[in-house]
C-alpha positions in Angstrom: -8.8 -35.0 -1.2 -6.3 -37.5 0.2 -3.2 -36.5 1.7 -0.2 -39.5 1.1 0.6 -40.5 4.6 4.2 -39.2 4.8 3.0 -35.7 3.9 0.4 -35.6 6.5 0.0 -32.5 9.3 -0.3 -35.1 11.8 0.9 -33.0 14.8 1.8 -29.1 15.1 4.9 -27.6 15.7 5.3 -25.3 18.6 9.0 -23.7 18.4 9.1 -22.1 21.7 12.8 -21.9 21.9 15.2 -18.8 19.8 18.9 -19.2 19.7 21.2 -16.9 21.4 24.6 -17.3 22.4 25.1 -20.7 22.0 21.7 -21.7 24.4 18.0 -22.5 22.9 16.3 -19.8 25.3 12.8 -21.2 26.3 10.1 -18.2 24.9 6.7 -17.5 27.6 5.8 -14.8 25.9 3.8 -13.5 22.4 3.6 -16.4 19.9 2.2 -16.1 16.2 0.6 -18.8 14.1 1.8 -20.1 11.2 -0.8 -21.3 8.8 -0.4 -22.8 5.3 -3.3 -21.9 2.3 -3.2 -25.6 2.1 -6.5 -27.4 2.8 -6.0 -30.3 4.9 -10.1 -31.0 4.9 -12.8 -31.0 1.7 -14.0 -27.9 2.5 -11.6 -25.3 2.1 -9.7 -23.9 5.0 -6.4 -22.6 6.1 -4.3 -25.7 8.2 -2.7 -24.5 11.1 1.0 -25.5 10.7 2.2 -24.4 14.0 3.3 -21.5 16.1 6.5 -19.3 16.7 7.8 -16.4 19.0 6.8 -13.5 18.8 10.2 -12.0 20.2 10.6 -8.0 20.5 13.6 -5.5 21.0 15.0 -6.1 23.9 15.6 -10.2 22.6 16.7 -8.5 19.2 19.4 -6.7 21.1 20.2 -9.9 22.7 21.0 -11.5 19.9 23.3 -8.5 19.1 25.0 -8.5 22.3 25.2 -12.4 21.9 27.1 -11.6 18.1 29.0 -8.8 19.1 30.6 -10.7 22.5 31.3 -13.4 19.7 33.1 -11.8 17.5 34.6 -9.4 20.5 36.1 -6.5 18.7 38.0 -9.1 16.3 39.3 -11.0 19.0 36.5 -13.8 19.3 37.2 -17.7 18.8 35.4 -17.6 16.0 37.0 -14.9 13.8 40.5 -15.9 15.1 40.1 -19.1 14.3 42.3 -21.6 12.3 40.3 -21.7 8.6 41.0 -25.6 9.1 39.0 -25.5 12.3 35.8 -23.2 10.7 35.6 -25.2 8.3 35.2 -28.7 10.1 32.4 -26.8 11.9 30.9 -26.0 8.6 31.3 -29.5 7.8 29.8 -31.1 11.5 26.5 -28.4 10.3 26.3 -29.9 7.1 26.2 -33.4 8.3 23.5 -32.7 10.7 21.2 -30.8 8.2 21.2 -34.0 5.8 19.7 -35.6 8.6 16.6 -33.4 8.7 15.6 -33.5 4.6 12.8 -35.4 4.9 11.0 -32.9 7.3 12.6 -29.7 5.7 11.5 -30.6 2.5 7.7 -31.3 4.2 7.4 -27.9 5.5 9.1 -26.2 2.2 5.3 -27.6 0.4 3.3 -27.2 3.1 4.5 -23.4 4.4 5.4 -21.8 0.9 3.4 -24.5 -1.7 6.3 -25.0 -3.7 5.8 -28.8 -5.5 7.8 -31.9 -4.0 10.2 -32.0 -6.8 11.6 -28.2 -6.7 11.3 -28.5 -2.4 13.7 -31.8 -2.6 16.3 -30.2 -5.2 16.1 -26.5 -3.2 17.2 -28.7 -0.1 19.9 -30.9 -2.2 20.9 -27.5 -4.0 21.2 -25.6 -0.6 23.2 -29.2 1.1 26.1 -28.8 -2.5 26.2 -25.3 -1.7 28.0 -25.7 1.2 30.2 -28.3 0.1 31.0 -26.2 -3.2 31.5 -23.5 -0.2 33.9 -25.3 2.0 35.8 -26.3 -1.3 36.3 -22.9 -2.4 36.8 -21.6 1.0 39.8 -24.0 1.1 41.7 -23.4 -2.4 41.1 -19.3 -1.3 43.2 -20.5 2.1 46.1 -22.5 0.2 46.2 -20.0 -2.2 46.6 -17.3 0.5 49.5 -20.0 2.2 52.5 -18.1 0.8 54.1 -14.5 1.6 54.9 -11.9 -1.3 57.7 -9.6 -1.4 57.7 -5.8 -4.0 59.7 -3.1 -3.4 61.4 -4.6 -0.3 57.9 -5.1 2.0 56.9 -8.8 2.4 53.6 -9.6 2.6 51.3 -12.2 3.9 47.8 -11.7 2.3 44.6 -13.3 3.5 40.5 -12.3 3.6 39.3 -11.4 6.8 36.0 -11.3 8.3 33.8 -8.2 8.9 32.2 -8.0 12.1 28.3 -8.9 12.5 26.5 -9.4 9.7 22.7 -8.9 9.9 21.1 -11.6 7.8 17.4 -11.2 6.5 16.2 -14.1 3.9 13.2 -14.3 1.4 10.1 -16.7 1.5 10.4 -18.1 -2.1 13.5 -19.7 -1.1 13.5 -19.7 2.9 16.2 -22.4 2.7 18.6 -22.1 -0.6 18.9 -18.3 -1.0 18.9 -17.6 2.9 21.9 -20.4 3.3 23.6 -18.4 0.0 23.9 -15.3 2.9 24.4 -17.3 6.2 26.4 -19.9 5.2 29.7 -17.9 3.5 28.8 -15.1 6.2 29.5 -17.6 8.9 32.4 -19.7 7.5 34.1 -16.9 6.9 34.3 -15.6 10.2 31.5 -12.8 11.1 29.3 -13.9 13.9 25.5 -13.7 12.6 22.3 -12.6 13.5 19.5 -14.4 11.1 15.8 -13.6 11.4 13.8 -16.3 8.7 10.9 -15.0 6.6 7.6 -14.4 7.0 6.6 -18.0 5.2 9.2 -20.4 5.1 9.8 -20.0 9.1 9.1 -23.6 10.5 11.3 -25.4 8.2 14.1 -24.2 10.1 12.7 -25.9 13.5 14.5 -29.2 12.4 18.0 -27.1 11.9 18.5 -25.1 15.1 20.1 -27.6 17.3 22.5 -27.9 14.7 23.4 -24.5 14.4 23.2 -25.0 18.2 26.2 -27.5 18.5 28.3 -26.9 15.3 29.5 -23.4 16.4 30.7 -21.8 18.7 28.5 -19.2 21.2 27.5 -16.2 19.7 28.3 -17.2 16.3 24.7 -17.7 14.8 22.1 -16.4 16.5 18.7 -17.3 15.4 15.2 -14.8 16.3 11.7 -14.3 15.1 9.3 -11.6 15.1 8.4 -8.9 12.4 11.3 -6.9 10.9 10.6 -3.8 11.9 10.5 -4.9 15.5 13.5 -6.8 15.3 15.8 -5.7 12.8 14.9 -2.0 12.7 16.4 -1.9 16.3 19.0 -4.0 16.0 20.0 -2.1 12.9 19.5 1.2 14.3 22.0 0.1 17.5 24.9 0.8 15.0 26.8 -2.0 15.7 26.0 -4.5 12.7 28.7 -4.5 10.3 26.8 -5.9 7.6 23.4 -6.4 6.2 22.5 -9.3 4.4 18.9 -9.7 2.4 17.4 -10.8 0.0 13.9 -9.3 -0.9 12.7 -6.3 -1.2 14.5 -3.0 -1.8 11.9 -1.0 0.5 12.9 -3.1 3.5 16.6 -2.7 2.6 16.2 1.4 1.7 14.5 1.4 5.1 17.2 -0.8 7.4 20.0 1.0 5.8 18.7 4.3 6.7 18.2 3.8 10.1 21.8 2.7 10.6 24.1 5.3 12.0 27.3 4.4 10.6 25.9 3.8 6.9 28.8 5.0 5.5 30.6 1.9 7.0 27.9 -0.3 6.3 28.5 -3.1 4.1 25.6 -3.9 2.2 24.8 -8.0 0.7 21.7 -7.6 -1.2 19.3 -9.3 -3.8 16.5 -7.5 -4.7 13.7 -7.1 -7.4 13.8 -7.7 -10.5 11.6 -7.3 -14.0 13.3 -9.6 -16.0 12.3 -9.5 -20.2 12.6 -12.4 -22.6 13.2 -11.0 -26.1 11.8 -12.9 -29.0 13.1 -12.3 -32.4 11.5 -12.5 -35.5 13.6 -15.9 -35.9 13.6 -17.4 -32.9 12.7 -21.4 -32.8 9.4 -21.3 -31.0 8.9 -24.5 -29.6 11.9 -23.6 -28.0 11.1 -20.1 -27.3 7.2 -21.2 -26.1 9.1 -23.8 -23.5 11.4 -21.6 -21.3 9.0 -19.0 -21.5 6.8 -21.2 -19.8 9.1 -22.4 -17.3 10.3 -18.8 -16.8 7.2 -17.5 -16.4 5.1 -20.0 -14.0 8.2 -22.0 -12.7 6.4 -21.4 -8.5 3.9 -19.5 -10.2 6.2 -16.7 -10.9 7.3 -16.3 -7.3 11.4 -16.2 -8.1 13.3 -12.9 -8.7 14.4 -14.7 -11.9 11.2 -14.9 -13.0 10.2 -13.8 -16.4 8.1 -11.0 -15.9 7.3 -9.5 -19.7 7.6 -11.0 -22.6 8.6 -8.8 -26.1 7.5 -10.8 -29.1 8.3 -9.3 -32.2 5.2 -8.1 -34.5 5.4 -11.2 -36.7 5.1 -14.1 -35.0 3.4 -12.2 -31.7 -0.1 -14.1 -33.0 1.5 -17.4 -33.4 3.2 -16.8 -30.3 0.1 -15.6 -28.2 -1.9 -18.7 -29.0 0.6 -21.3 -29.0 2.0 -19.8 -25.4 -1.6 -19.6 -24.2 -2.9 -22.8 -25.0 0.6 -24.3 -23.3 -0.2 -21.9 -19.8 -4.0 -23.3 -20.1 -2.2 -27.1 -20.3 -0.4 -26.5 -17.0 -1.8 -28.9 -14.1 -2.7 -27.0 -10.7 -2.4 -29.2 -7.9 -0.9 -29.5 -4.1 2.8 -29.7 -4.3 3.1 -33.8 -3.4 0.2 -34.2 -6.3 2.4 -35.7 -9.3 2.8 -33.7 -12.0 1.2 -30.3 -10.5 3.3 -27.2 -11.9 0.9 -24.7 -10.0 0.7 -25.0 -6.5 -1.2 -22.6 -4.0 0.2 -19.6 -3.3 1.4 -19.2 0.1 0.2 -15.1 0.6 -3.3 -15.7 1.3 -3.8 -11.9 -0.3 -1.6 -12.3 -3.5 -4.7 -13.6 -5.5 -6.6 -10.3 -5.1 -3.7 -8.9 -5.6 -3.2 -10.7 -9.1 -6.6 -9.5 -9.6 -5.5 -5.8 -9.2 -3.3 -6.2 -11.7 -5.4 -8.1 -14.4 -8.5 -5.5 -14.0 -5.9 -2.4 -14.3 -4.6 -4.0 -17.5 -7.9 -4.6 -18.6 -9.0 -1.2 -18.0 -6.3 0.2 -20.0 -6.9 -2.2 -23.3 -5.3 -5.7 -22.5 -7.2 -8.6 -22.9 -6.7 -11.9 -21.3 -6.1 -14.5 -24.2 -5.8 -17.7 -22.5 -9.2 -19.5 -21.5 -8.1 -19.9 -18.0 -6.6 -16.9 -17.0 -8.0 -15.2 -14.0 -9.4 -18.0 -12.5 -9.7 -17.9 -8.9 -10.1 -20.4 -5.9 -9.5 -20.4 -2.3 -5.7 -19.9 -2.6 -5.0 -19.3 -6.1 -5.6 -17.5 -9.1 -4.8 -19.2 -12.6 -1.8 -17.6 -14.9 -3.2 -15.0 -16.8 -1.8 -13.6 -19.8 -2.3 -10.2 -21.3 -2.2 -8.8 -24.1 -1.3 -6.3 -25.5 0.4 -4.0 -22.6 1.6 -0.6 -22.3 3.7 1.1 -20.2 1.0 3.1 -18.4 -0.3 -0.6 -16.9 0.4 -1.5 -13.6 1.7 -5.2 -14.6 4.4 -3.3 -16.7 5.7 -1.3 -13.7 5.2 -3.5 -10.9 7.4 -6.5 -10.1 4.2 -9.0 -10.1 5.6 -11.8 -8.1 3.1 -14.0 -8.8 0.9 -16.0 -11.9 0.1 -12.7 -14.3 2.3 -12.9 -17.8 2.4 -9.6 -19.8 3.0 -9.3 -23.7 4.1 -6.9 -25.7 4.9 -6.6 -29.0 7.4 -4.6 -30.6 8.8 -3.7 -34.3 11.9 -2.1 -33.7 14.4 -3.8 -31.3 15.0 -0.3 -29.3 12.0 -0.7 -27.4 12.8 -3.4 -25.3 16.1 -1.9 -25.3 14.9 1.6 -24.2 12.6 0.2 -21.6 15.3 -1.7 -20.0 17.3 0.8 -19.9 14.6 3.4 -18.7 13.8 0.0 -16.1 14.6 0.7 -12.1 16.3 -2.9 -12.6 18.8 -5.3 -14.2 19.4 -8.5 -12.9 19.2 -10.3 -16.6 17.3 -11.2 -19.7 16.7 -14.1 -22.0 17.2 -13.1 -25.4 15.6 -15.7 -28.3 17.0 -15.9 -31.6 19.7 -17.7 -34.3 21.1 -15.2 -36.9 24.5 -14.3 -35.3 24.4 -11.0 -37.3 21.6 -10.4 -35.6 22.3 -11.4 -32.1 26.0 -10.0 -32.0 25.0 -6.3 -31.5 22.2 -7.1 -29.0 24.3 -8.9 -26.8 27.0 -6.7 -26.4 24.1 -4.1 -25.4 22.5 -6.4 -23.0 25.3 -6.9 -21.5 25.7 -3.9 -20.4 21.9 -3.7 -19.2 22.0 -6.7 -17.2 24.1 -9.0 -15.9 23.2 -11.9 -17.2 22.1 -12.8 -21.3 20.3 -16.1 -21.2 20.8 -17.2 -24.7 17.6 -19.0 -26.0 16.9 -20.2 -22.6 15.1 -19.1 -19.4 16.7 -17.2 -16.8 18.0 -18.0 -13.4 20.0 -17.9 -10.8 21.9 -21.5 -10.7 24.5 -23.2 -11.3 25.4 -21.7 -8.4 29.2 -20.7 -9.3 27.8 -18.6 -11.7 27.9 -15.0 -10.9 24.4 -14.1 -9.5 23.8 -10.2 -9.4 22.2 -7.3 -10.7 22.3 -3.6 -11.8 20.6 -0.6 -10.2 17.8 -2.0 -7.6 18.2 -5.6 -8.7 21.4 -6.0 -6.3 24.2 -5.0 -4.4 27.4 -7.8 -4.4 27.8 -10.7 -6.1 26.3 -14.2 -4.6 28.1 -17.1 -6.2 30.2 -19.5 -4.4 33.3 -18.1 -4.9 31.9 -14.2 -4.8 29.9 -14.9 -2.0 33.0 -15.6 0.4 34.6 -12.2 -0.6 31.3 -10.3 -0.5 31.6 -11.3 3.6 35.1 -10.2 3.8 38.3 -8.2 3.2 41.4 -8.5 2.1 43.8 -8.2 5.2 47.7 -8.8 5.4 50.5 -8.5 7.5 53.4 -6.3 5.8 57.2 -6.2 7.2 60.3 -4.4 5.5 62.4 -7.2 4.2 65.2 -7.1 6.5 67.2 -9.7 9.4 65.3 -8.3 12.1 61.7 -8.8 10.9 62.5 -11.6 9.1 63.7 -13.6 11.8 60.6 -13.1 13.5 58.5 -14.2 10.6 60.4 -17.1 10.0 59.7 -17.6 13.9 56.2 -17.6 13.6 55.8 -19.6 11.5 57.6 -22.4 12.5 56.4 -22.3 16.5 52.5 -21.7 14.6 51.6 -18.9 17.0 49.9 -17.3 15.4 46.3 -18.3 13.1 46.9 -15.5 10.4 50.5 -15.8 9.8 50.9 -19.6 8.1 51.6 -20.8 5.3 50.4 -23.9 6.1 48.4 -25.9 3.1 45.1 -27.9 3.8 44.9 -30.8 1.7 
């Protein structure tokens, strides 16, 4: 197996240093190894990527002190600070971060597998993010640069920050969907404290001296260690204002209960998800066949918008089934720099047996697995299998898989899938696969009120990113677009004054001396 050159392991990484309060703090202590399932050698083993603290509470609380001097009861630089000013700190970060693709998008294949093509557009993604970011940050500001006046009370209304925000990002996308927390967190005035995932943790090595020197002290705050030795305590301190994270609603049940305050607690949260593709009776199925593919195995299944069951109506199921299976069987597995390699290795070294689990509960309970490759198993990967048919007393229909298994079912009457997505613990969104409008009318204004998202004859997900991105029930808590994302991290705020001389003449002071940050109406061009 040869390695191109420019993707080479050629020399570990050992991040010995944590961010807090403005100062890369050397770590002595505990350290943890990162590996990657990716063979660098013929014979198959693990390649040691590099290592990383292993901080406990008393750093955690650190990093709290650190966030909570920062932001300093409302007080701080930071959250006082001109909008104009935040964001050319936003901008100075982004700047930086360009510099470092090259070795971001390295670590992205090598830490989580994902292939070279989806690892340089989740880094380009993540880069117009913040620029779509600091765009919308600026029309909220010179929409906010004006005072109201009702029933004799002028007004100056603005969005205010909301204290420390706890941020907690997933694996699958340690870069994008951790930046779509951090990033409107920050720029819109909370001080941060952000603890990377379990895979996906080195890549942000090349990013921390940028953090480091774009913001002030205090404002990001960058740790490592397991969540419940970190964030448990830090969450259980009382003083975070916010939590942030995307992943798993276990972890979030259990941080938020552990919170004192919780009835204060803001709550930014992406969760699980069991997203359904509906196939009609009529749907095209070359097109139908396509996004299912791409919604099913797009890194290997490993995306909250994943499809995750398939309903295919009773008359076409067969045509479906073999045509859909002989495309999963065509996919190339390969590592992520190999061209043309759609499955990569999966970066959980025990999500095959896992997989497995799942396949031989299915079995055991009547599906079959009707592609030729399915089930297949190597040193860090098991091939997509699909199953068929599956019931609701089968693991792989409860479970969110999260991973290269593809369950069919088939149905007659169109209130099945309905009634199992409305019986379903989630209801983030659905792609629905038809033409007659007749047909299609009804069901979408049902869906819509099952999901929150009706992909029409196409696969779901979560982009472009100034779309809505939410969910229903355990699938979310806020909205994460651009434009949602900013108000998710804050609060509407204003300054009110009877309309009279005396007050008046002190606004109009204000604002022409510029005393004070909150109070302007000046307009950034």
């Amino acid at each position: 197996m040869k390695i191109p050159e420019q993707y080479q392991i050629k020399e570990t990484i050992t991040q010995n240093t944590y961010l807090v309060a403005g100062e890369l703090k050397e770590w002595t202590g505990q350290t943890s190894e990162v590996y990657s399932t990716i063979s660098s050698t013929e014979n198959y083993q693990k390649t040691l990527l590099g290592t990383i603290p292993t901080l406990g509470e008393t750093e955690a609380l650190e990093a709290l002190d650190a966030a909570v001097a920062a932001y300093d009861k409302g007080q701080g630089l930071w959250p006082t600070m001109k909008v104009v000013d935040r964001i050319a700190c936003m901008e100075k970060f982004v700047t930086q971060m360009k510099t470092k693709r090259d070795e971001v998008v390295k670590l992205l294949m090598w830490e989580i597998g994902k292939n070279l093509a989806d690892s340089e557009k989740e880094f380009d993604r993540t880069v117009q993010y913040i620029y779509d970011t600091i765009e919308d940050y600026t029309q909220m500001d010179r929409d906010s640069a004006k005072f109201e006046k009702h029933g004799g009370v002028n007004a100056h209304i603005r969005r205010g920050p909301l204290g420390v925000v706890l941020c907690l990002g997933p694996y699958n996308y340690p870069l994008n969907e951790t930046f779509a927390l951090l990033i409107p967190a920050i720029i819109m005035g909370n001080t941060t404290i952000f603890k990377p995932a379990k895979f996906g943790v080195l890549l942000l090595s090349p990013l921390l001296e940028a953090f480091q020197n774009s913001f002030p002290k205090g404002v990001v705050n960058i740790i490592y260690g397991r969540g419940r030795t970190v964030a448990s305590p830090i969450m259980k301190d009382g003083r975070v204002d916010v939590l942030a994270l995307i992943g798993n609603s276990k972890s979030a049940n259990a941080l938020q209960s552990v919170h004192p305050k919780s009835n204060r607690l803001r709550m930014v949260l992406g969760l699980e998800a069991k997203n359904p593709a509906i196939v009609l009776k009529d749907a095209d199925l070359d097109l139908a066949i396509s996004e299912c593919i791409a919604g099913t195995t797009s890194f290997n299944g490993q995306r909250c918008t994943a499809l995750k069951v398939l309903y295919v109506h009773e008359a076409i199921v067969d045509e479906f089934n073999k045509r859909f299976s002989e495309k999963v069987d065509a996919l190339q597995f390969g590592n992520p720099w190999e061209e043309g390699a759609k499955l990569t290795p999966l970066p959980e070294p025990d999500k095959p047996a896992y997989i497995q689990e799942l396949i031989d509960d299915a079995e055991a309970k009547g599906a079959k697995i009707i592609n030729a490759k399915g089930g297949e198993t190597t040193d860090n990967y098991i091939f997509p299998a699909v199953l068929y048919p599956v019931t609701k007393d089968m693991r792989v229909y409860e479970e969110e898989q999260f991973g290269p298994v593809i369950p069919v079912i088939s149905f007659s009457d169109i209130e099945q899938p309905l009634d199992d997505m409305a019986e379903s613990n989630y209801g983030q969104q659905v792609s629905l696969f038809g033409k007659d409008t007749k047909t299609l009318a009804p069901l979408i204004d049902t869906l819509v009120n099952l999901v929150c998202r009706v992909n029409l004859n196409s696969s779901c997900q979560r982009g472009p990113d100034v779309y809505p991105f939410t969910g229903r029930k355990d699938s979310a808590v806020a909205t994460l677009s651009v434009h949602d994302a900013l108000r998710s991290f804050s609060i509407r705020t204003f300054v009110a004054s009877k309309d009279n001389d005396y007050n008046n003449a002190i606004l109009t002071e204000l604002l022409q001396t510029r005393a004070s940050n909150f109070v302007s109406t000046d307009y950034i061009l």
